[in-house]
N, C-alpha and C positions, 0 to 999 in steps of 0.2 A: 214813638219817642224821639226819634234821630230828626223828623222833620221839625218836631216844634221846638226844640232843644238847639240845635244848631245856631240859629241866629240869637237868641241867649245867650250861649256859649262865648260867641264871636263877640258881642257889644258887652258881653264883662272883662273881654278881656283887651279889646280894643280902648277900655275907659281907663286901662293904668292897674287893672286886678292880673295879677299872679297867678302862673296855672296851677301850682296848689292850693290857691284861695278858689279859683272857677273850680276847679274838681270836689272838693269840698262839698261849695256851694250848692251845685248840681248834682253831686253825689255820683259822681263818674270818675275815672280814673289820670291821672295826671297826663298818662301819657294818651287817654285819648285825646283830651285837649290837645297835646301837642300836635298831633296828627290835624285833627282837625284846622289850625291853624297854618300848620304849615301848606296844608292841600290850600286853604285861602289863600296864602302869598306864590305859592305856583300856580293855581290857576286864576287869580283876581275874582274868585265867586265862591260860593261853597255848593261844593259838586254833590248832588244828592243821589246818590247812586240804589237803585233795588238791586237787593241781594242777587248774589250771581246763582243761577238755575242752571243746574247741570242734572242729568240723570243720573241715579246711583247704578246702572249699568253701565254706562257709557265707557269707564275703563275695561271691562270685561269685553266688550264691541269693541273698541280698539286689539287687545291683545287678541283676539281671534283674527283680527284683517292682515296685524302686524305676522304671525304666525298662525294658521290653520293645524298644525299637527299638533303645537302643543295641547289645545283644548280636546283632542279626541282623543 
């Protein structure tokens, strides 16, 4: 969705359309538009990022390194 959407997004609203008419439009939310535009004017591109991959343990491996007695 995000890859082919994005640049849509960006040239409806770069033509003079409103983020409530682009959200609408695209059936996404106002404020994701904003987001996504404003990542445009801080980075001059539109950053495509893959979802962040973290383990669903990996806070549980932290709190045992942090502290060893509490888990035992």
């Amino acid at each position: 969705f995000r890859n082919k959407m994005l640049p849509l997004i960006v040239a409806a609203v770069e033509s003079g359309e409103g983020f409530l008419e682009v959200s609408k439009k695209f059936e996404t939310s106002s404020s994701t538009v904003r987001n996504i535009i404003c990542k445009l004017k801080t980075f001059k591109t539109i950053p495509i990022m893959p979802n962040r991959i973290v383990p669903c343990n990996m806070t549980m491996a932290q709190n045992i390194t942090v502290n060893p007695q509490r888990t035992s």
